[in-house]
Backbone as XML, in Angstrom:
<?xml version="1.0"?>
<chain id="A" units="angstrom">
  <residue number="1" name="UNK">
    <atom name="N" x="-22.559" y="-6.301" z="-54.912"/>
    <atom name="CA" x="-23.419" y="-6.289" z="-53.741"/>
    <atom name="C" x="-22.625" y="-6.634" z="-52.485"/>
  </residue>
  <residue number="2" name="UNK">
    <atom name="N" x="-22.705" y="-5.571" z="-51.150"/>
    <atom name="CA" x="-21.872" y="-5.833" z="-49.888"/>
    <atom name="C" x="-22.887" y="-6.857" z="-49.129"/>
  </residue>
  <residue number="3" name="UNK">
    <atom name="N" x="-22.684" y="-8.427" z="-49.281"/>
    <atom name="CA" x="-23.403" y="-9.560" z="-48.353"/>
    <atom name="C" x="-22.230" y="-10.151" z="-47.592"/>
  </residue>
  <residue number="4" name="UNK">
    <atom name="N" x="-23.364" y="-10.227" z="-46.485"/>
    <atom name="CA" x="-22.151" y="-10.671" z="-45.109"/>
    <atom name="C" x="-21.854" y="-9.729" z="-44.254"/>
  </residue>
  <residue number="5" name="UNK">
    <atom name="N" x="-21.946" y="-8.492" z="-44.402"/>
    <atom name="CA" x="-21.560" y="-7.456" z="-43.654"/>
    <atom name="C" x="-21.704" y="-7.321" z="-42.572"/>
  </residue>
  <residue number="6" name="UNK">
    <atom name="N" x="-23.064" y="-7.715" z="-42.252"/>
    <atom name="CA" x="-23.627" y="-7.974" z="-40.659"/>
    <atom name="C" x="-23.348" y="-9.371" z="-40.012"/>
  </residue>
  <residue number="7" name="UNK">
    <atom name="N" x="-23.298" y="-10.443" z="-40.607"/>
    <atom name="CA" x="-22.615" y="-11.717" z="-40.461"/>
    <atom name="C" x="-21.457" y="-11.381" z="-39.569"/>
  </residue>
  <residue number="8" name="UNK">
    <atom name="N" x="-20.626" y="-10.485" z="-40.383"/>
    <atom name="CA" x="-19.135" y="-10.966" z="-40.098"/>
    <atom name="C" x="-19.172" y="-9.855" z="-38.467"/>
  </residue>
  <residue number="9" name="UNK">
    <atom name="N" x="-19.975" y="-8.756" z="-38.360"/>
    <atom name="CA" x="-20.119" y="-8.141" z="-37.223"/>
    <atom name="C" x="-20.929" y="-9.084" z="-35.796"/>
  </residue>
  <residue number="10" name="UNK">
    <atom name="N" x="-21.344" y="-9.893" z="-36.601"/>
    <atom name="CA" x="-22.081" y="-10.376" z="-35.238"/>
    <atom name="C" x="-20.993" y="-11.573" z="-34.811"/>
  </residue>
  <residue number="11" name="UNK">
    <atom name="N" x="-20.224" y="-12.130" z="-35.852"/>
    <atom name="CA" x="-19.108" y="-13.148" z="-35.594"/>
    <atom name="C" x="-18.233" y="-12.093" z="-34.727"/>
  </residue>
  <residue number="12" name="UNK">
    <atom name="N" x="-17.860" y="-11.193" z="-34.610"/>
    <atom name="CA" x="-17.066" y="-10.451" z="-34.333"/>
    <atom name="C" x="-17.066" y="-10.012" z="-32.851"/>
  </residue>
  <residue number="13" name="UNK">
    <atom name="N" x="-18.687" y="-9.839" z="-32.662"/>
    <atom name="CA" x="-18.890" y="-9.455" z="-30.878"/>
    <atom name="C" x="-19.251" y="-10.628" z="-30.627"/>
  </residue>
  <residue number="14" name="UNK">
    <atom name="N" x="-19.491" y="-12.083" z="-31.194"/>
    <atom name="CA" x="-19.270" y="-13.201" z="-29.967"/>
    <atom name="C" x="-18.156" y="-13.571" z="-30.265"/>
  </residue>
  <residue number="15" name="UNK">
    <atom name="N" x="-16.606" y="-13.167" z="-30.873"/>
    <atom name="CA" x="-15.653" y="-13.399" z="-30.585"/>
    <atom name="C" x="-15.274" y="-12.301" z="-29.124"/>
  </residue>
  <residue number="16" name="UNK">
    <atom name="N" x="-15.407" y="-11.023" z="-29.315"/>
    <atom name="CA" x="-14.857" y="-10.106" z="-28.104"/>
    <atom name="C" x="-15.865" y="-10.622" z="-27.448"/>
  </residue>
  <residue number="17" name="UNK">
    <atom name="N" x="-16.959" y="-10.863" z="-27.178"/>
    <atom name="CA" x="-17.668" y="-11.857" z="-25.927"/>
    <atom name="C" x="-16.862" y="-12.575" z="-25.767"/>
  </residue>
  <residue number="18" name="UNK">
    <atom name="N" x="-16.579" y="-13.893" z="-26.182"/>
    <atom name="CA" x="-15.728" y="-15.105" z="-25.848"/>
    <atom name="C" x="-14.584" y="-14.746" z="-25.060"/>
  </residue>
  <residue number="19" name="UNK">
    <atom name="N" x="-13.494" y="-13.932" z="-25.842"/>
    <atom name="CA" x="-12.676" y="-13.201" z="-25.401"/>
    <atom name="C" x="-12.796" y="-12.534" z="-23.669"/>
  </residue>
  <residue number="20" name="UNK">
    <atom name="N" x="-13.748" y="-12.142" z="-23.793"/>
    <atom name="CA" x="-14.319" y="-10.936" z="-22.398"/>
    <atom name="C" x="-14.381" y="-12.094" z="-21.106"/>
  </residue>
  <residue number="21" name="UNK">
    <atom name="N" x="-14.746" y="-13.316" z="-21.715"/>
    <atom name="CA" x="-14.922" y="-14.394" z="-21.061"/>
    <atom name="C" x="-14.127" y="-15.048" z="-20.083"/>
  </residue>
  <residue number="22" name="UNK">
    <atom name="N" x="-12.758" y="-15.080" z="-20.936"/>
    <atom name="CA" x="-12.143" y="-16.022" z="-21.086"/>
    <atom name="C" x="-10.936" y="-15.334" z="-20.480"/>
  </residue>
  <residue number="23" name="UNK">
    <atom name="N" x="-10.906" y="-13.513" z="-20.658"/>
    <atom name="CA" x="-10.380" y="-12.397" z="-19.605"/>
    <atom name="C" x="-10.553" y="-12.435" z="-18.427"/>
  </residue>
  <residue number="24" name="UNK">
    <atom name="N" x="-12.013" y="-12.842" z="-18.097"/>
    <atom name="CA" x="-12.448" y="-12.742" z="-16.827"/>
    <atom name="C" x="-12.282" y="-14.192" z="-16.129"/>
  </residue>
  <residue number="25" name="UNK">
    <atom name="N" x="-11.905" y="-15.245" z="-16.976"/>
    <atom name="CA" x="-11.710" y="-16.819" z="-16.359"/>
    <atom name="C" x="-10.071" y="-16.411" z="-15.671"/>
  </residue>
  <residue number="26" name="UNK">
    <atom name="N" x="-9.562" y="-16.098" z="-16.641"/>
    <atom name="CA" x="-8.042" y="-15.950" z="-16.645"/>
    <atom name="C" x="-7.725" y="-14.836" z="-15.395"/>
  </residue>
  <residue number="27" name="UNK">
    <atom name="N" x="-8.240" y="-13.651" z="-15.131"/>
    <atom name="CA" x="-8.094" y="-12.661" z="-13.821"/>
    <atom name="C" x="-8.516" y="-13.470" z="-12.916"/>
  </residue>
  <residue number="28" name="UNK">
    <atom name="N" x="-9.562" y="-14.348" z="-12.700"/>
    <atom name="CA" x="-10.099" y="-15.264" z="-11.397"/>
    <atom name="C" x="-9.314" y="-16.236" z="-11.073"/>
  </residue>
  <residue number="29" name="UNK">
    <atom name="N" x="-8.680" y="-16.422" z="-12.285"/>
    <atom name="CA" x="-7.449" y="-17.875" z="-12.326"/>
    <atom name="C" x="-5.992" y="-17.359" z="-11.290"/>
  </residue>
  <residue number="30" name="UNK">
    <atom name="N" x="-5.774" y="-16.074" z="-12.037"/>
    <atom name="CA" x="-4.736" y="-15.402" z="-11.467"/>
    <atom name="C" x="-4.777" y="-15.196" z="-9.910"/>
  </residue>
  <residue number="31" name="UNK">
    <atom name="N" x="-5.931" y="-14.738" z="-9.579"/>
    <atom name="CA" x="-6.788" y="-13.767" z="-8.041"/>
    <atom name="C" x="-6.156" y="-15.432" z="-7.109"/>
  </residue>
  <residue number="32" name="UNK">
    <atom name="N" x="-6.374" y="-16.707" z="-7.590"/>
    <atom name="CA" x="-5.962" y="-17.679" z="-7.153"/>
    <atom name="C" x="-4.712" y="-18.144" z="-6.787"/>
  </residue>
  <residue number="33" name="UNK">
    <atom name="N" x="-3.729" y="-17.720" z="-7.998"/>
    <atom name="CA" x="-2.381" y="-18.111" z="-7.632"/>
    <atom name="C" x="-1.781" y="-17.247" z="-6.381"/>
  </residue>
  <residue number="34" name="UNK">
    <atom name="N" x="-0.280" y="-17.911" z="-6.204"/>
    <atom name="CA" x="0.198" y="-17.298" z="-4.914"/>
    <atom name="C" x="1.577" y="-17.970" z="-5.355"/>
  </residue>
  <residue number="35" name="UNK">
    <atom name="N" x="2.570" y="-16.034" z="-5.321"/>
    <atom name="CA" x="3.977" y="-16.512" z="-6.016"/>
    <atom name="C" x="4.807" y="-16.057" z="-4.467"/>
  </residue>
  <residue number="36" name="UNK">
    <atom name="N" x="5.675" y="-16.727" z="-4.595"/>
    <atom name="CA" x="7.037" y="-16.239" z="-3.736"/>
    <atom name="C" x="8.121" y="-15.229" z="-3.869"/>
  </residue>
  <residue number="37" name="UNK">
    <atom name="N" x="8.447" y="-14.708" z="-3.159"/>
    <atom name="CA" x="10.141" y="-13.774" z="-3.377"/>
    <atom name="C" x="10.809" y="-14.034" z="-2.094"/>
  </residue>
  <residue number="38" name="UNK">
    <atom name="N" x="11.581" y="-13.771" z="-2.720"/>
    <atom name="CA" x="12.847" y="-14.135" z="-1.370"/>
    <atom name="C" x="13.816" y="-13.177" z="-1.488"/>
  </residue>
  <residue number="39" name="UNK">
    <atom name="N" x="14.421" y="-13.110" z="-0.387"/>
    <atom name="CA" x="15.764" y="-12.312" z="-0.564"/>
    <atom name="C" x="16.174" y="-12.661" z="0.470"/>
  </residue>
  <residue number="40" name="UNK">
    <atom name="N" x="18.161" y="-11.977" z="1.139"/>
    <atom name="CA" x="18.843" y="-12.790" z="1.552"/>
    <atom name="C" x="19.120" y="-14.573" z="1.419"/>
  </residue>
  <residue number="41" name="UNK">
    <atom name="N" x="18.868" y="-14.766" z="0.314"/>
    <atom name="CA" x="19.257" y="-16.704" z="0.243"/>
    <atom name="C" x="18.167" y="-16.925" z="0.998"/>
  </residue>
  <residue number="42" name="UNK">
    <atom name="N" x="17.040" y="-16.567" z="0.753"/>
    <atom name="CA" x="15.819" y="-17.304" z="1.422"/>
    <atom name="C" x="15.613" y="-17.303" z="2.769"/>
  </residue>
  <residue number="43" name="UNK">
    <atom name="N" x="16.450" y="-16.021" z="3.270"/>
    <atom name="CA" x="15.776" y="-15.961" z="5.100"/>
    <atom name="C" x="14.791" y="-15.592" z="5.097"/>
  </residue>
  <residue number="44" name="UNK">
    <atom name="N" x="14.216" y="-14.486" z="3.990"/>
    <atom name="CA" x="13.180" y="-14.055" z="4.457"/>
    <atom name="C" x="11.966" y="-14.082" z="2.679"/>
  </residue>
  <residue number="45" name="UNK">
    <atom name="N" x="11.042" y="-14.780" z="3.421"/>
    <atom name="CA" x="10.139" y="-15.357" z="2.277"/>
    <atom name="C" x="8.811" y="-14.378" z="2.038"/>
  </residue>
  <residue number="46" name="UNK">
    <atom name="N" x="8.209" y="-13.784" z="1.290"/>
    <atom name="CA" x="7.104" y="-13.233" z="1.113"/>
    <atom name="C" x="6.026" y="-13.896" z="0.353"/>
  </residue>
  <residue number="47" name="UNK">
    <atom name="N" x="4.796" y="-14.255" z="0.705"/>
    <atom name="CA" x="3.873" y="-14.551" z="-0.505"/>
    <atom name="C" x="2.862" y="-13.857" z="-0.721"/>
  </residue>
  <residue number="48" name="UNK">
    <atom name="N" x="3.028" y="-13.166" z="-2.245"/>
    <atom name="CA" x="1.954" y="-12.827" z="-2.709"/>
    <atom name="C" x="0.938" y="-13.044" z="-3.592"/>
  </residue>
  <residue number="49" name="UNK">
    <atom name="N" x="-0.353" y="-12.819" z="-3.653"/>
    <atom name="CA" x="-1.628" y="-13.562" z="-4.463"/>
    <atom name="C" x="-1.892" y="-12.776" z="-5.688"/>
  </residue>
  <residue number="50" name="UNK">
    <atom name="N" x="-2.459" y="-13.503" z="-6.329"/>
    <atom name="CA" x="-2.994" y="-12.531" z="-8.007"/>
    <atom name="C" x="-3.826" y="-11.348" z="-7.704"/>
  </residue>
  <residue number="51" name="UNK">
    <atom name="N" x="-4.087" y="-10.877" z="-6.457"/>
    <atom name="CA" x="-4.810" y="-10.069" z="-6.424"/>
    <atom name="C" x="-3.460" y="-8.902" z="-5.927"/>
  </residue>
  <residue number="52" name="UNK">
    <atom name="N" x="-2.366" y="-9.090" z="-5.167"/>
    <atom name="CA" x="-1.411" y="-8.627" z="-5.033"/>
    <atom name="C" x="-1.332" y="-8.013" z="-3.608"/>
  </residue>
  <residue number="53" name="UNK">
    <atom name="N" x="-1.867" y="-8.759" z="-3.160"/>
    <atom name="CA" x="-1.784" y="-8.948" z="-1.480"/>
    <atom name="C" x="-1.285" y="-9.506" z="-0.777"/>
  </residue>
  <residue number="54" name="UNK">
    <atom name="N" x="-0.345" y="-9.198" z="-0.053"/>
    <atom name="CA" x="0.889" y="-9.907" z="0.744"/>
    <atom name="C" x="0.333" y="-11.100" z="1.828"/>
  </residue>
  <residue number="55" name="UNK">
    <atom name="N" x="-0.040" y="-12.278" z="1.235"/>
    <atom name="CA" x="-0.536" y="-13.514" z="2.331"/>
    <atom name="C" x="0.110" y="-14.446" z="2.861"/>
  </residue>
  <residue number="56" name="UNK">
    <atom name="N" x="1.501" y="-13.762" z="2.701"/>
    <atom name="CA" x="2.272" y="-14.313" z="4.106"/>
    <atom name="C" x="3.827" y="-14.248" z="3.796"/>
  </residue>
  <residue number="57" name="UNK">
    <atom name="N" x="4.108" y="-13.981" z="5.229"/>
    <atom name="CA" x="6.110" y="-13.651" z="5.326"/>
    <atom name="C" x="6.511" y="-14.472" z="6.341"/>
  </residue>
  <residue number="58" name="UNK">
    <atom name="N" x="7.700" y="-15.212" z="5.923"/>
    <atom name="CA" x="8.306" y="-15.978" z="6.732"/>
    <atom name="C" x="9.911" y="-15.504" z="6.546"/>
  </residue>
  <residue number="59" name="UNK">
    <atom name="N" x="10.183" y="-15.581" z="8.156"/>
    <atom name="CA" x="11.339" y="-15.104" z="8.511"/>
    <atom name="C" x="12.161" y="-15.657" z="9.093"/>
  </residue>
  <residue number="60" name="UNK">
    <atom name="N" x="13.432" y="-16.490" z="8.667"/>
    <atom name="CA" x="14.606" y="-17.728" z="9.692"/>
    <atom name="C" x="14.596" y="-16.894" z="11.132"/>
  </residue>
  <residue number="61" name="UNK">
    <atom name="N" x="14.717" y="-17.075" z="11.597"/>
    <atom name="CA" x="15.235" y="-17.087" z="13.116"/>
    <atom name="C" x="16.607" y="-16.373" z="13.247"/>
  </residue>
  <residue number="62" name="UNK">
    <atom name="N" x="17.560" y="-16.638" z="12.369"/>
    <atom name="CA" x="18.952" y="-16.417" z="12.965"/>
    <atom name="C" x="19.083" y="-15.050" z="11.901"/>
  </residue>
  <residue number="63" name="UNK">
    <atom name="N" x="18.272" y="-14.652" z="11.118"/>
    <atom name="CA" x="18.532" y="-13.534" z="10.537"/>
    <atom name="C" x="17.588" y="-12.350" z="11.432"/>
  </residue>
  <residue number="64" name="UNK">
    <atom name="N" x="16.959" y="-12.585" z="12.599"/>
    <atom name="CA" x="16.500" y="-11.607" z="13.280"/>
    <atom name="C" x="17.794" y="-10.958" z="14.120"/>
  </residue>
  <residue number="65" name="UNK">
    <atom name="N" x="18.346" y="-10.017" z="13.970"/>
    <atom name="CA" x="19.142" y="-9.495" z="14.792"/>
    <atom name="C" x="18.611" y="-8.018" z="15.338"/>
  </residue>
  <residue number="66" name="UNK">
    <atom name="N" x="18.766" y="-8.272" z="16.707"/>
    <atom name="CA" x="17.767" y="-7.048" z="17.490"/>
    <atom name="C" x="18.998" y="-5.895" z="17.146"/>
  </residue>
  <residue number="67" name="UNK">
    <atom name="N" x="20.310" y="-6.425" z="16.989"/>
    <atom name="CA" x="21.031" y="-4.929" z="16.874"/>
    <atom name="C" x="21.303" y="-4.279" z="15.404"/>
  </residue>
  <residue number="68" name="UNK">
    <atom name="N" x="20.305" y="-5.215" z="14.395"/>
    <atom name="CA" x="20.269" y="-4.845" z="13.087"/>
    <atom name="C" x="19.199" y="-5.013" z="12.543"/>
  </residue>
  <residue number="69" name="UNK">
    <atom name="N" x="17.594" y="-3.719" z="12.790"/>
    <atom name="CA" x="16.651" y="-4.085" z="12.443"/>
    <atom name="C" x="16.605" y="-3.607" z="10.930"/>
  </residue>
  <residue number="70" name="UNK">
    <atom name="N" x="17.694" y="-2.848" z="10.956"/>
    <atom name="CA" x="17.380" y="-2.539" z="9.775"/>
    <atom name="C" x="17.305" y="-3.231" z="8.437"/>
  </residue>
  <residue number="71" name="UNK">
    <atom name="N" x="18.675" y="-4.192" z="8.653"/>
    <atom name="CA" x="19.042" y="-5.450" z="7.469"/>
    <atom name="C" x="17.854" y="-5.891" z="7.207"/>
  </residue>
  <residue number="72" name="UNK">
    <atom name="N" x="16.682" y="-6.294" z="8.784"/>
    <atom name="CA" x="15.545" y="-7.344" z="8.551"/>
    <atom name="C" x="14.747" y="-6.253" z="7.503"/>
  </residue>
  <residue number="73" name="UNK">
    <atom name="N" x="14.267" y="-5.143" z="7.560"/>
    <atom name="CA" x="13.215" y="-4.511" z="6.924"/>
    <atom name="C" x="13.761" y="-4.541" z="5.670"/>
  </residue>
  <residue number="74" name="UNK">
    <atom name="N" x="15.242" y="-4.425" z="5.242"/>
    <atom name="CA" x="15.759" y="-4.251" z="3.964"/>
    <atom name="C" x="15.084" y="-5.455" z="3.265"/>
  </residue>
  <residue number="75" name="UNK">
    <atom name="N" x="15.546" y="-6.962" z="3.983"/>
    <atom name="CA" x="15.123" y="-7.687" z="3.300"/>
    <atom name="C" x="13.354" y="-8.313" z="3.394"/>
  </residue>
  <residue number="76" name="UNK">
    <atom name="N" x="12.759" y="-8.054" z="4.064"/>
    <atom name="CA" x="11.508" y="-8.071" z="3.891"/>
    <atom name="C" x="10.943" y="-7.051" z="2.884"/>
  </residue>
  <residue number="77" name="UNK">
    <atom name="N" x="11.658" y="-6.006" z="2.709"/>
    <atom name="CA" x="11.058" y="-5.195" z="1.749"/>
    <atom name="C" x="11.280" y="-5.781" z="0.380"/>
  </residue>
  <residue number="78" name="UNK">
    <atom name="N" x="12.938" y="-6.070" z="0.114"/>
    <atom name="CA" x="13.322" y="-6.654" z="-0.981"/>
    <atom name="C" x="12.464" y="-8.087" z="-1.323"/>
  </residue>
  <residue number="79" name="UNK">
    <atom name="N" x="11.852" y="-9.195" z="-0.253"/>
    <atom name="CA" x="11.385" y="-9.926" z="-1.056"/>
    <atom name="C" x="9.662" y="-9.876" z="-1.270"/>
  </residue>
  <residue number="80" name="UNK">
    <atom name="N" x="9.443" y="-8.732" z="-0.843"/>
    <atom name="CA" x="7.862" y="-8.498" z="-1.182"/>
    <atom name="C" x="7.981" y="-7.402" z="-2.620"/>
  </residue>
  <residue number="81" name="UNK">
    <atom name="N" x="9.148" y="-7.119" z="-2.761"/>
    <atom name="CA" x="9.490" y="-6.124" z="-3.950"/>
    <atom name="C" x="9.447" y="-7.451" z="-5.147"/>
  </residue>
  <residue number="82" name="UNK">
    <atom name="N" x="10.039" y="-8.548" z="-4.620"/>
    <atom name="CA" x="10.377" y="-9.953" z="-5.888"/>
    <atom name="C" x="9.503" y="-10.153" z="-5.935"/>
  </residue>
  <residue number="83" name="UNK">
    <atom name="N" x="8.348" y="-10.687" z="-4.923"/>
    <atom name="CA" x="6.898" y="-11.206" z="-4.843"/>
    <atom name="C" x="6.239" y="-10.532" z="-6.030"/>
  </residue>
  <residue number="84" name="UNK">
    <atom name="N" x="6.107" y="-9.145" z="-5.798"/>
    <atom name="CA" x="5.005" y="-8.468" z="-6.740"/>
    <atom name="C" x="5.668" y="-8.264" z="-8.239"/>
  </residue>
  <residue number="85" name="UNK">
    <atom name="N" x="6.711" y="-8.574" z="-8.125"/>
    <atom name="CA" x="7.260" y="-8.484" z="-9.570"/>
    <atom name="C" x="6.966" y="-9.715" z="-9.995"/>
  </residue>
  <residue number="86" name="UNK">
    <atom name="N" x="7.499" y="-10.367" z="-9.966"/>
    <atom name="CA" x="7.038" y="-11.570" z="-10.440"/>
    <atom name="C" x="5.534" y="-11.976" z="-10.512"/>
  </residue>
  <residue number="87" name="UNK">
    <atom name="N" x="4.948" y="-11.721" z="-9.718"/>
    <atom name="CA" x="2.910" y="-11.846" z="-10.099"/>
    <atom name="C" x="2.934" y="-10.609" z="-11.463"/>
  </residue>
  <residue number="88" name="UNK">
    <atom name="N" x="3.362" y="-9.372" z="-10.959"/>
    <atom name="CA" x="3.245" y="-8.923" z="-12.129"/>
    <atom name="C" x="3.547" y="-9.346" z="-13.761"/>
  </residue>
  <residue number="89" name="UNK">
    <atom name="N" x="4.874" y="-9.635" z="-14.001"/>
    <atom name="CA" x="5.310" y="-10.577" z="-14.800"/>
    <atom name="C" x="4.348" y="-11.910" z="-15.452"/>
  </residue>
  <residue number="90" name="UNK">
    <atom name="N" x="3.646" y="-12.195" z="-14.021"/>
    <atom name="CA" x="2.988" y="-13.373" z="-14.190"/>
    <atom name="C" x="1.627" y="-13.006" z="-15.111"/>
  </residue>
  <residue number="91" name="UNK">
    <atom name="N" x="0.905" y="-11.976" z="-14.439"/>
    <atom name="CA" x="-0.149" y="-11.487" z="-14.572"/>
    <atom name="C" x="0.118" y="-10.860" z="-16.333"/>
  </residue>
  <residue number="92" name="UNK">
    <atom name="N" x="1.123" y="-10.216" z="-16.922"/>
    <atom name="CA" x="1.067" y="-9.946" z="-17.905"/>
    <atom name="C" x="1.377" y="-10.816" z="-18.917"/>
  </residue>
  <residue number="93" name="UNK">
    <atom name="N" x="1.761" y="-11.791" z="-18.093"/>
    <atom name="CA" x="2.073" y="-13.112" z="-19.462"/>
    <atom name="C" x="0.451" y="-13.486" z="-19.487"/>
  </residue>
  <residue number="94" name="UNK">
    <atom name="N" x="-0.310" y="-13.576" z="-18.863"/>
    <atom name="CA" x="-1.616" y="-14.545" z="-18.752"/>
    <atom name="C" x="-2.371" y="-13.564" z="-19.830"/>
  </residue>
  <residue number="95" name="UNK">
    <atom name="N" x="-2.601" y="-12.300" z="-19.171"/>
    <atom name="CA" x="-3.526" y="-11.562" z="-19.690"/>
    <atom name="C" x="-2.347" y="-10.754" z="-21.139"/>
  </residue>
  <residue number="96" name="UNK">
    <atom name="N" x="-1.363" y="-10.945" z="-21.393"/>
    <atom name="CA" x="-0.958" y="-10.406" z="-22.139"/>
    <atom name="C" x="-1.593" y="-11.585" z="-24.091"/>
  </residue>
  <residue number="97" name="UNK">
    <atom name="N" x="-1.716" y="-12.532" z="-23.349"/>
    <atom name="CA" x="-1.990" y="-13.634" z="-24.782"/>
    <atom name="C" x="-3.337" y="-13.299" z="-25.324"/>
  </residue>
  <residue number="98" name="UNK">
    <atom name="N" x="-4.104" y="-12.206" z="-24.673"/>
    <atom name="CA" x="-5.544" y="-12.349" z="-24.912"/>
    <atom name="C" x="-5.322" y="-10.387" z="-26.021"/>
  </residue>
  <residue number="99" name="UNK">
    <atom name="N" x="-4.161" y="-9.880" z="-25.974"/>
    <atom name="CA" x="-4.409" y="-8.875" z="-26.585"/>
    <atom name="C" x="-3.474" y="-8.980" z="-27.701"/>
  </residue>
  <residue number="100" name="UNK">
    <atom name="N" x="-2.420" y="-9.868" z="-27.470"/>
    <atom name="CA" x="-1.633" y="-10.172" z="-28.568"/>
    <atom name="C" x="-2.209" y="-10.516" z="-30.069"/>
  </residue>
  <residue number="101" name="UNK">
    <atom name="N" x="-1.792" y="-9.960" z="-31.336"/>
    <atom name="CA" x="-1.384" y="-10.321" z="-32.534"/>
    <atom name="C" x="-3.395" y="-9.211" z="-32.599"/>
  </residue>
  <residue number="102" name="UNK">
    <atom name="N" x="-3.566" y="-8.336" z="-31.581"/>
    <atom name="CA" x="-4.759" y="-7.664" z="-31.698"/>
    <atom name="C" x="-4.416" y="-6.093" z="-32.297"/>
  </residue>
  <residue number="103" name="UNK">
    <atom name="N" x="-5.364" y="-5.494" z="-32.519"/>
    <atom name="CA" x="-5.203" y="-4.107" z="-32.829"/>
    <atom name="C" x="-6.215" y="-3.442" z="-32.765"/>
  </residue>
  <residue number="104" name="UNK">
    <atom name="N" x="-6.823" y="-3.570" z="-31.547"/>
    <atom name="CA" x="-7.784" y="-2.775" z="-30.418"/>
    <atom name="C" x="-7.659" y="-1.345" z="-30.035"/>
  </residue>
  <residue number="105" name="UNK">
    <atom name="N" x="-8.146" y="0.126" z="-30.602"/>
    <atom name="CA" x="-7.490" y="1.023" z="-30.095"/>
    <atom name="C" x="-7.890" y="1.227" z="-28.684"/>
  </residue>
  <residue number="106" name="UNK">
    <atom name="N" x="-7.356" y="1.337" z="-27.852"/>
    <atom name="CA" x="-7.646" y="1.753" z="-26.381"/>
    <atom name="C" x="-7.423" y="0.753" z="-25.488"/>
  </residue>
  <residue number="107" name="UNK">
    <atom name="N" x="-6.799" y="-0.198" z="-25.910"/>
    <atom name="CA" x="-6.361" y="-1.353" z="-25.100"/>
    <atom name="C" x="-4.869" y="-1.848" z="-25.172"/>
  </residue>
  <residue number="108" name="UNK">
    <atom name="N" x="-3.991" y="-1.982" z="-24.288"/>
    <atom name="CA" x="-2.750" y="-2.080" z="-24.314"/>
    <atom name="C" x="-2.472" y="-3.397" z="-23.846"/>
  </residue>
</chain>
């Protein structure tokens, strides 16, 4: 006789409930943080948020050179390029523990 069958299904969607939960604690957790990048040795600072929105750049003074705007954009680009890598990085370690040791088809 198959007993339990429905048991173990209903254990099963308030685990992916819990789970769904605990996805959505963890993305709100993230939407909160706010990582840094830098480039040039820290002249020029970028911060970006878990949502991956650039909320703020700071720039030394003595690396503004009016006859080299270009260096400045290089490195403002380069440390908003570190910024989002690293949230990214960040973001897949957080949300990566919730799919691990799983075998969900359609979810990576």
């Amino acid at each position: 006789m198959m007993r339990g069958g429905m048991g173990n299904m209903q254990k099963m969607m308030k685990q992916m409930q819990k789970m769904q939960k605990d996805m959505q604690k963890a993305q709100e957790d993230l939407s909160t943080k706010t990582i840094e990048g830098t480039a040039g040795g820290g002249m020029v600072t970028v911060v970006v948020n878990g949502n991956k929105e650039v909320v703020d750049v700071a720039i030394k003074p003595e690396v503004v050179d009016p006859d080299d705007i270009e260096m400045l954009q290089d490195l403002v680009l380069a440390a908003t390029n570190d910024a989002l890598k690293k949230m990214e990085e960040l973001t897949n370690e957080t949300m990566g523990q919730f799919t691990k040791g799983m075998n969900l088809p359609g979810m990576f």
